[in-house]
C-alpha positions in Angstrom: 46.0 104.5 152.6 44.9 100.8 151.0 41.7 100.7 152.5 40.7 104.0 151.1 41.4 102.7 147.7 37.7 101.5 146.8 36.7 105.2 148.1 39.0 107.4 146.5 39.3 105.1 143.3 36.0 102.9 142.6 35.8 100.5 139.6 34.5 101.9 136.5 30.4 100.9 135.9 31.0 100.4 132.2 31.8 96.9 131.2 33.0 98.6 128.0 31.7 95.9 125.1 30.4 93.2 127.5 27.1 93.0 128.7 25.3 93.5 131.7 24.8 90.8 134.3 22.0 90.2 136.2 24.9 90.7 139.4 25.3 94.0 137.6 21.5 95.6 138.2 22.8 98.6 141.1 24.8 100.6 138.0 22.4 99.4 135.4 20.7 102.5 134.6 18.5 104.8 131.7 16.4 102.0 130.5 13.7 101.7 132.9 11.5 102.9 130.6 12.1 99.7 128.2 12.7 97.2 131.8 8.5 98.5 133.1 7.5 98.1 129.1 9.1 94.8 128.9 8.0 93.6 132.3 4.5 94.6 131.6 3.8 92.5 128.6 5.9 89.5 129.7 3.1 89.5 132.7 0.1 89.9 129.8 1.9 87.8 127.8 3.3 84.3 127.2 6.2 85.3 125.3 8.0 89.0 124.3 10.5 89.5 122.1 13.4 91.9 122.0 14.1 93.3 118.8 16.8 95.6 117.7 20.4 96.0 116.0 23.5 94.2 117.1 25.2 96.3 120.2 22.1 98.4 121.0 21.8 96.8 124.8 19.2 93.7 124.2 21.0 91.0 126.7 21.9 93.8 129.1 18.3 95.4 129.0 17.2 91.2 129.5 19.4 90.5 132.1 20.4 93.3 134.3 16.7 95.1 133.6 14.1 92.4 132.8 15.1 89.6 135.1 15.8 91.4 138.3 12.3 92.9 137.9 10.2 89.7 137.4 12.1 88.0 140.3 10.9 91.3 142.6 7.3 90.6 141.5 8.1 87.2 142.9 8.4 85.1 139.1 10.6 82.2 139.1 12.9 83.3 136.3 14.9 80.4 134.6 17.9 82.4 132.4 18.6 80.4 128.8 21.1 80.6 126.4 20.3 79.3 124.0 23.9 80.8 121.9 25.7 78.5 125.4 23.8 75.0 124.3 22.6 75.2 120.6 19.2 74.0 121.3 16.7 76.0 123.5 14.5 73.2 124.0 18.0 71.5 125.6 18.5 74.2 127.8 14.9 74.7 128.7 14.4 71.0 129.8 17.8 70.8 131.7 16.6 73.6 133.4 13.3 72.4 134.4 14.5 69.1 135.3 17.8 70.2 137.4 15.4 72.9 139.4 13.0 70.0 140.3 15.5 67.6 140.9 17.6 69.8 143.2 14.6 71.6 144.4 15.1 74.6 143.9 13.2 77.8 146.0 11.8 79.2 143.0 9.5 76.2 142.4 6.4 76.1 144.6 6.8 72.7 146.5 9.5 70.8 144.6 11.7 70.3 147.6 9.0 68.1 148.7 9.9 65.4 146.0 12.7 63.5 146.2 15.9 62.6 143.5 14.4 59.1 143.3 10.8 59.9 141.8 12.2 61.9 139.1 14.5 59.4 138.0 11.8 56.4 137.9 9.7 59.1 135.9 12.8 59.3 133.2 13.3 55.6 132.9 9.4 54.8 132.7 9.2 57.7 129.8 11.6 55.9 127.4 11.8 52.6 126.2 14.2 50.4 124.0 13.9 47.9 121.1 15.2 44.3 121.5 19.1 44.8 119.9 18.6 48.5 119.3 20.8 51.0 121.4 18.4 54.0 120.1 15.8 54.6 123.2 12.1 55.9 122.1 9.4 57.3 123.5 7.1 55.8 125.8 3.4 56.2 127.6 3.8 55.5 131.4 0.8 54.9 133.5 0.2 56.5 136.5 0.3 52.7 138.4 4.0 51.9 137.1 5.2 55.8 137.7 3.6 55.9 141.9 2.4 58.6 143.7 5.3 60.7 143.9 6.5 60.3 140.6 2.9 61.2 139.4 3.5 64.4 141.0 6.5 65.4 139.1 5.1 64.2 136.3 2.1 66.9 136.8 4.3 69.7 137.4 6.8 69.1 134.2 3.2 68.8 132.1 1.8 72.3 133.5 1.3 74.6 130.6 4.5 76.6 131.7 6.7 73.9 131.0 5.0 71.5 128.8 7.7 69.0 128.8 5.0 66.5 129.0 1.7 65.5 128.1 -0.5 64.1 130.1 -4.0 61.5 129.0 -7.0 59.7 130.7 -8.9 60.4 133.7 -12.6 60.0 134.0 -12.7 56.5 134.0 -10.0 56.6 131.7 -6.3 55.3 132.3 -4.3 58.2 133.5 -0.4 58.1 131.6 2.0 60.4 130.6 4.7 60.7 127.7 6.9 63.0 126.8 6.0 66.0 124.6 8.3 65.4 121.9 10.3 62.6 120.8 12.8 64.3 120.0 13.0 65.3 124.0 15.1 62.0 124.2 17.8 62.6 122.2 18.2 66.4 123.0 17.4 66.2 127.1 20.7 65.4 128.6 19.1 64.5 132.2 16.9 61.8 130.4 20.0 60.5 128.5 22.2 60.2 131.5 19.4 58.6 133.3 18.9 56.2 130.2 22.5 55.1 130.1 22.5 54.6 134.5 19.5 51.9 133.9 20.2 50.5 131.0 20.7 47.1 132.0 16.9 47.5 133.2 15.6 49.2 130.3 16.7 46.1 127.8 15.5 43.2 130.9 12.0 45.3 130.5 12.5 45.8 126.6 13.0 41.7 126.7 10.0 40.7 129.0 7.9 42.7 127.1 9.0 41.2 123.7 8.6 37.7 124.9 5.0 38.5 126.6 3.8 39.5 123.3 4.9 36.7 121.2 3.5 34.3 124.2 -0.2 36.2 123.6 0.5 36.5 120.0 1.3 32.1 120.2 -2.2 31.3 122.4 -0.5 31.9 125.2 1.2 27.9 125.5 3.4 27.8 128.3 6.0 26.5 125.5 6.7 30.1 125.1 7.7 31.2 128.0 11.5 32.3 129.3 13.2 29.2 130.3 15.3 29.4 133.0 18.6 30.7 131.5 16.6 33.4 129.8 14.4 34.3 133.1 17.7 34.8 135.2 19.4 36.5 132.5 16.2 39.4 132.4 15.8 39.0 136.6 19.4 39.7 136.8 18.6 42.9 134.4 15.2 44.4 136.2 17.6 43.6 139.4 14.1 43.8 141.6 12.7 46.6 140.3 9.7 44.7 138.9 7.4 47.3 140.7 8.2 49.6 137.6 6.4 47.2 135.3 3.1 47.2 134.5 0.6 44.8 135.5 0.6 42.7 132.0 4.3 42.4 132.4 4.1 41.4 136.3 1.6 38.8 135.7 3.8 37.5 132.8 6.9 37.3 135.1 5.2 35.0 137.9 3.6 32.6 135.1 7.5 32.2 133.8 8.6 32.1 137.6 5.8 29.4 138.6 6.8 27.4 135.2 10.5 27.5 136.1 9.7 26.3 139.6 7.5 23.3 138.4 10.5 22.4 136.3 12.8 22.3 138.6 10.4 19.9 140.7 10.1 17.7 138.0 13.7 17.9 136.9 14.3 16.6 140.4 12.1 13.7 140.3 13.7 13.1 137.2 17.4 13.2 138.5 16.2 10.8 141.3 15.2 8.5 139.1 18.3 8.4 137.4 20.3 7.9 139.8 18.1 5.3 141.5 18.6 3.7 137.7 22.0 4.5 137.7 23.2 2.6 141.3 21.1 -0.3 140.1 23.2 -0.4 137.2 26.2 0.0 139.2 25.4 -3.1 141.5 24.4 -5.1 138.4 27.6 -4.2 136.3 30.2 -4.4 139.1 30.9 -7.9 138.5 31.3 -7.4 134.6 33.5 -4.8 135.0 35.8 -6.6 137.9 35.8 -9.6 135.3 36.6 -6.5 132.4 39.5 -4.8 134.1 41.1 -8.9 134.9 40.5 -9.4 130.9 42.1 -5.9 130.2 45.7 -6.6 132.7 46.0 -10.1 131.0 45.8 -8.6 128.0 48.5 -6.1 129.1 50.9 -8.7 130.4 50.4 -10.6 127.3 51.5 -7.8 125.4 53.9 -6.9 127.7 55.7 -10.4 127.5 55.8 -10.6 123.8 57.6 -7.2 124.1 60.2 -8.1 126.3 60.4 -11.0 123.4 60.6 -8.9 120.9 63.2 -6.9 122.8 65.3 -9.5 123.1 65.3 -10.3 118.9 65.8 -6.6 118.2 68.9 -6.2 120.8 70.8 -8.1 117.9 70.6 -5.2 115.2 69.9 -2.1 117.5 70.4 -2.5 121.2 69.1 1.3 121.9 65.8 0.6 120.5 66.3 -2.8 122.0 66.1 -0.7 125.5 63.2 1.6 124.6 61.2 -1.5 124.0 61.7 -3.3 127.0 60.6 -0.2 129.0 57.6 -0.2 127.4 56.6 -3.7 127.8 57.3 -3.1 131.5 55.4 -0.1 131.0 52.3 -2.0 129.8 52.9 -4.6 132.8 55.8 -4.8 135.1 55.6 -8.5 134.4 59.1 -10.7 135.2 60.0 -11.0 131.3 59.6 -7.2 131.1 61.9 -6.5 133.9 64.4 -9.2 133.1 64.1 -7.3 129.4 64.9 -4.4 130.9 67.1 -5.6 133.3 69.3 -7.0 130.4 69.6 -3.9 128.3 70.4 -1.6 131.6 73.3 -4.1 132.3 74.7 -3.8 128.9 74.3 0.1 129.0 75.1 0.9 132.8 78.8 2.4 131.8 77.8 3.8 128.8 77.7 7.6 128.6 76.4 7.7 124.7 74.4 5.4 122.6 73.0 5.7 118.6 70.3 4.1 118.2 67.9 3.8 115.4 70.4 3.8 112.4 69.5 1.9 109.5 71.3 -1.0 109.3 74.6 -1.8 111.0 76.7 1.1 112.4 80.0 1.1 109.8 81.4 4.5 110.5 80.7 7.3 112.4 82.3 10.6 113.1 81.8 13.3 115.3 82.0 17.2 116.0 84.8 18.4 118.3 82.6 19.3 121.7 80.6 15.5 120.1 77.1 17.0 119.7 76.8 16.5 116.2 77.4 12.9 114.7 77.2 11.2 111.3 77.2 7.6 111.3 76.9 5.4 108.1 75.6 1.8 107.6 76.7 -1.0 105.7 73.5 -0.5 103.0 75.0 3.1 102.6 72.0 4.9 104.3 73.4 7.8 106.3 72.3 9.0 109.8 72.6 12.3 111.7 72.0 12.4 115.6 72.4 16.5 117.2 72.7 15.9 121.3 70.1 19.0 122.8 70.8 21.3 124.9 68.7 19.4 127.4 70.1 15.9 127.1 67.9 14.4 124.1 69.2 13.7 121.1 67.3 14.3 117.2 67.7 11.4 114.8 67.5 12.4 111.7 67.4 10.0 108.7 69.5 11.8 105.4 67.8 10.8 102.5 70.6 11.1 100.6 69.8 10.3 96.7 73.3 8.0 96.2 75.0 5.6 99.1 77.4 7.0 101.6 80.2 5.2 102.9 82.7 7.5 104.6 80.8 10.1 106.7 82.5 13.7 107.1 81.6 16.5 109.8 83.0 19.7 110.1 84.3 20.9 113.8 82.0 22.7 114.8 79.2 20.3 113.6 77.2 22.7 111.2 78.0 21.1 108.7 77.1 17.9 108.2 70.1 -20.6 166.3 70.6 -24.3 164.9 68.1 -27.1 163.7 69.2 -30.4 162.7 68.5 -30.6 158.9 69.4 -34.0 157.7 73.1 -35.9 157.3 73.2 -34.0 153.7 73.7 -30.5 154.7 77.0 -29.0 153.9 76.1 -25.0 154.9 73.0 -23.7 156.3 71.9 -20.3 157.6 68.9 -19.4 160.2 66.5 -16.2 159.5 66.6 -13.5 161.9 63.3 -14.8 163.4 64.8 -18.5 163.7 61.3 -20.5 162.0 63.3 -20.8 158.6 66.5 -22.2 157.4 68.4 -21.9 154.2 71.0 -25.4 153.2 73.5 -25.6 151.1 74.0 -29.6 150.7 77.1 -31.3 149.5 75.8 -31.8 145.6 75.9 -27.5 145.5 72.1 -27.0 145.4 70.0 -25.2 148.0 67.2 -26.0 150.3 64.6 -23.6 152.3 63.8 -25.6 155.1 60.6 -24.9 158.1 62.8 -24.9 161.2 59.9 -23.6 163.6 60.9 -24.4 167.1 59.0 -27.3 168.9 58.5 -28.8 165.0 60.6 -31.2 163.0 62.0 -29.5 160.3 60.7 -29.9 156.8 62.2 -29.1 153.7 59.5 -26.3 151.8 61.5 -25.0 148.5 64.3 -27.0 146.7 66.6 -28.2 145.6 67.9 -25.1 143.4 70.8 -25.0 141.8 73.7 -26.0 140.8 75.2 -23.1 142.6 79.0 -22.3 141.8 81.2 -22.6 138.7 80.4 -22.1 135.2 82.3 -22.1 131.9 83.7 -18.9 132.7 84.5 -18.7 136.5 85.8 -21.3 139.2 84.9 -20.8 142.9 81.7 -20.1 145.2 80.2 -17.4 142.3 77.1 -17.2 144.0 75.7 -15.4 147.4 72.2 -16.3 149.6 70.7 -14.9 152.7 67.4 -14.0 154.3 66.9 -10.4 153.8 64.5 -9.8 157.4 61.1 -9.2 155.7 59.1 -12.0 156.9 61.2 -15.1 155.9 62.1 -13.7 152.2 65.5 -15.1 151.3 67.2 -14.3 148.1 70.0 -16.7 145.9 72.2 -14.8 143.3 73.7 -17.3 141.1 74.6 -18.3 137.5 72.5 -15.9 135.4 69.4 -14.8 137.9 69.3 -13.5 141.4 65.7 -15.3 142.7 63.7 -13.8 145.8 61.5 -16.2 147.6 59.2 -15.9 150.2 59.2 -19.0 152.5 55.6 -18.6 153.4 54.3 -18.5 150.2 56.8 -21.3 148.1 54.9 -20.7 144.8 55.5 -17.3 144.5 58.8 -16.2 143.1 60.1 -13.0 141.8 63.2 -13.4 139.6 66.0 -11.2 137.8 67.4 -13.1 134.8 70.7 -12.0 132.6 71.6 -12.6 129.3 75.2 -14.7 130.6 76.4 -16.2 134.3 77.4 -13.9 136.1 80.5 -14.3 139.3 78.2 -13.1 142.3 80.9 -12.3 145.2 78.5 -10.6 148.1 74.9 -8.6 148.4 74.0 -6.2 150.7 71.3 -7.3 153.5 67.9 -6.6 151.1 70.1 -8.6 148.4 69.1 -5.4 145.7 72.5 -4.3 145.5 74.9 -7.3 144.4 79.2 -7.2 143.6 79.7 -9.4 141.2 83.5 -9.9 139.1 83.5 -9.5 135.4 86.1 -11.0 133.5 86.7 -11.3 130.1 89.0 -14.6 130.3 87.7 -15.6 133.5 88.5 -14.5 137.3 90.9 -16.9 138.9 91.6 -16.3 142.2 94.5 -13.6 143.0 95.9 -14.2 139.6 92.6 -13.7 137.8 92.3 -10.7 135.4 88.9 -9.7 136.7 87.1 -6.4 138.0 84.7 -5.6 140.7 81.0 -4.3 139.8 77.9 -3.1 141.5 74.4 -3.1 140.5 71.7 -2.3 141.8 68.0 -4.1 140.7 65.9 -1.4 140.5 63.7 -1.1 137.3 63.5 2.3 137.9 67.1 3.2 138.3 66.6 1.2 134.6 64.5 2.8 133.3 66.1 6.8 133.9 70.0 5.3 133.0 68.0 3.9 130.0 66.5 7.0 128.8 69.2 9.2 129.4 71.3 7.7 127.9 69.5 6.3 124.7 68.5 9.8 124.4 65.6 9.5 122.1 62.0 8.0 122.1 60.5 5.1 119.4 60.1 6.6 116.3 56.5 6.2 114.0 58.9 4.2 111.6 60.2 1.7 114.4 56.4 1.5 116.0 55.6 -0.2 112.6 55.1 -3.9 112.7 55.1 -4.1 116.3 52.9 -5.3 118.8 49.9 -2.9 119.5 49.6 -1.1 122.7 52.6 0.6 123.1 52.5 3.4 125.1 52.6 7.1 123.6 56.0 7.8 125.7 58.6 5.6 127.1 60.6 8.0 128.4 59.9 11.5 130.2 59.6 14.6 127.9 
């Protein structure tokens, strides 16, 4: 039957080669004659050794004889081994620490102290140099360890344990230490309880470094944590200053009370500046209004002598031509900068490609098959390479080729190298939608803005302008004007400019000038989009040889046809000689 197993077969008694356990003591038997000789001196005695070959029952007789009997006589028996740790005093202190800390039954009264009083205790015994990871050892007084940590330090310092050392009393200081130093580096409850505060242990280490050189330096408040170093060591103590001793305590509130006067002054202070600072600010605001109308002249200055310079350089290199022109409008949108650019977008609005920067006058150019790589040569025999990225620039690169090249070679793939009566002389005229302005043509083609408020006489305000109509290269009208709805504004394309006018303010005009006459045909209402004929012998009626054209005036439809399709930016060689102030970038990376 399996229950009567245990009966019928029990388990041998004999652990054979291994010793006896203290679990072992009911089939320990034949030494009790050694367990009451033992037992007797270990109660006479502070210490007994066992002595006696290897095998011949020691351990067993220690811990299945011994130990079993000193716990009956009511001993609190602590089992080492010493073999298990490689230091006794290790094992002894881990011991003594772990059966206070836990509280265990054996000890007399230690599960009246609590986890927290031991572990102040370790972190008050040890201490740590300024930039040394190496704790040593340290006297605590009996103020910094409290009541309750006073009490375990007692019971580790009774003459049982002797794990520490106690001092004073009778008028003296009462402290404690630890009995060894070399407890610190061998007690593994003390080292685990150094590395948990040490954040705390250096902020103490620290406060007590700087307290004695302030003592050591006649104690000037000079010396004293400023207020970086005081946070850094309250964020490191982390409130715990009741574990400091009184010299260090008193030390902390003379750097607290310092920082706090500091701060009280540094406030005055910043008052005062910026009481300083706003009268500064009401003095200076007329200097720097007057600065910032000196600093945009100066910008449209440069900005016009750009869109000069533009102009001379569109002869040689029309690219570069454009790039400047955006950057005097850049500077300035001023009306030479705009016409500049307005010029140079005209001549490249159906272009897909330009090359630009060669140097000297384009003679010959070839091309890759898929055209991303091209070669172009000038008439001084200086060679050129532009490469088209992936992205829509293009890298100029100047070859400087040691003799002069004239006939450029690339292979395929390119790796290899209402009405108002307005007077008797008005031949066409044309109210604005709100009816107080009218614009004339009279009889002599020029054109009139006239005040045609109702319950007023009329009175001619802008004019005459003109001629409007034929030029050297076209016959007929040629030109288009109308009010474009925004607040009497009319506009007048014709000849070479397209002019927009506010009639309430006649001296203010903005204007869009091109190089030659253009053949205006019609506008659309805000006269910013304009048809125009171009012709290269002239458009003549039905018979004429011309073509239709849009364009639109909009510098910054310019400006991104410009830069796309120049493809490149103004070089440190073509910035030379010209005006300062040009921006860094003209076009978007």
């Amino acid at each position: 039957m399996p229950g009567l197993d245990s009966v019928l077969t029990p388990a041998s008694p004999f652990p054979g080669l291994e010793t006896f356990q203290e679990s072992q003591t009911h089939v320990y038997f034949g030494r009790d004659d050694d367990v009451e000789k033992a037992a007797g001196s270990l109660a006479r005695h502070a210490a007994v050794a066992v002595c006696g070959p290897s095998g011949s029952g020691k351990s067993s007789l220690a811990l299945a004889g011994v130990v079993p009997r000193m716990r009956a006589d009511t001993y609190d028996v602590l089992v080492v081994n010493a073999a298990a740790v490689g230091s006794p005093l290790v094992a002894l202190a881990t011991g003594m620490y772990e059966a206070f800390v836990i509280g265990r039954p054996q000890e007399p009264g230690v599960e009246q102290h609590h986890e927290a009083g031991a572990r102040r205790l370790l972190t008050g015994l040890v201490r740590v140099l300024p930039g040394s990871p190496a704790p040593l050892r340290r006297r605590l007084t009996r103020q910094e360890a409290g009541e309750e940590g006073w009490r375990v330090a007692q019971w580790l310092a009774e003459s049982e344990r002797r794990l520490l050392v106690t001092h004073g009393g009778l008028g003296e200081p009462e402290t404690v230490e630890l009995a060894h130093e070399a407890l610190v580096s061998v007690w593994p409850a003390l080292q685990e309880q150094v590395r948990a505060d040490s954040e705390f242990l250096a902020g103490r280490a620290e406060l007590s470094h700087e307290r004695e050189r302030w003592t050591k330096g006649n104690r000037a408040p000079g010396l004293l944590p400023g207020p970086l170093q005081l946070a850094a060591v309250e964020g490191r103590l982390a409130g715990r200053e009741e574990e400091l001793d009184d010299e260090d305590r008193d030390f902390l509130r003379l750097a607290r009370q310092r920082r706090r006067a500091r701060r009280i002054r540094m406030r005055a202070a910043w008052t005062a500046v910026a009481v300083v600072l706003a009268l500064i600010a009401a003095l200076g605001t007329f200097l720097v209004h007057q600065s910032r109308i000196s600093a945009q002249r100066e910008a449209e200055g440069r900005s016009r002598l750009l869109a000069g310079f533009s102009a001379e350089v569109a002869k040689q290199d029309p690219g570069q031509a454009a790039l400047i022109a955006m950057a005097a409008y850049r500077i300035a949108p001023t009306d030479e900068a705009r016409n500049a650019m307005l010029r140079r977008y005209d001549q490249f609005k159906d272009a897909a490609r330009v090359l630009s920067g060669t140097e000297g006058q384009i003679e010959d150019a070839v091309t890759s098959v898929d055209g991303t790589v091209t070669l172009v040569t000038s008439g001084n025999g200086r060679a050129t390479l532009f490469v088209r990225r992936a992205g829509g620039g293009v890298l100029r690169h100047h070859l400087g080729l040691a003799e002069m090249a004239f006939h450029p070679l690339v292979s395929r793939d390119g790796r290899r190298r209402p009405c108002a009566s307005l007077g008797p002389d008005v031949e066409r005229a044309l109210l604005d939608s709100s009816g107080r302005y009218a614009a004339a043509k009279t009889p002599g083609g020029m054109l009139e803005l006239w005040s045609a408020k109702a319950g007023q006489r009329p009175r001619r305000m802008i004019g005459p302008l003109g001629p409007l109509g034929a030029n050297d290269l076209f016959t007929g009208d040629g030109f288009t004007f109308d009010f474009t709805g925004r607040d009497g504004e009319f506009y007048l394309a014709n000849g070479s400019s397209v002019r927009f006018q506010q009639a309430s303010d006649p001296g203010h005009f903005e204007s869009y000038d091109f190089e030659t006459n253009q053949y205006f045909m019609a506008a659309a209402k805000d006269g910013r989009t304009l048809l125009r004929a171009l012709s290269a012998s002239g458009f003549r009626g039905n018979g004429g040889s011309g073509r239709l054209d849009l364009i639109r005036l909009d510098p910054e439809l310019w400006k991104r046809h410009l830069c796309r399709t120049v493809g490149r930016d103004l070089g440190e060689d073509e910035r030379r000689g010209m005006p300062t102030g040009l921006p860094d970038r003209i076009c978007p990376a």
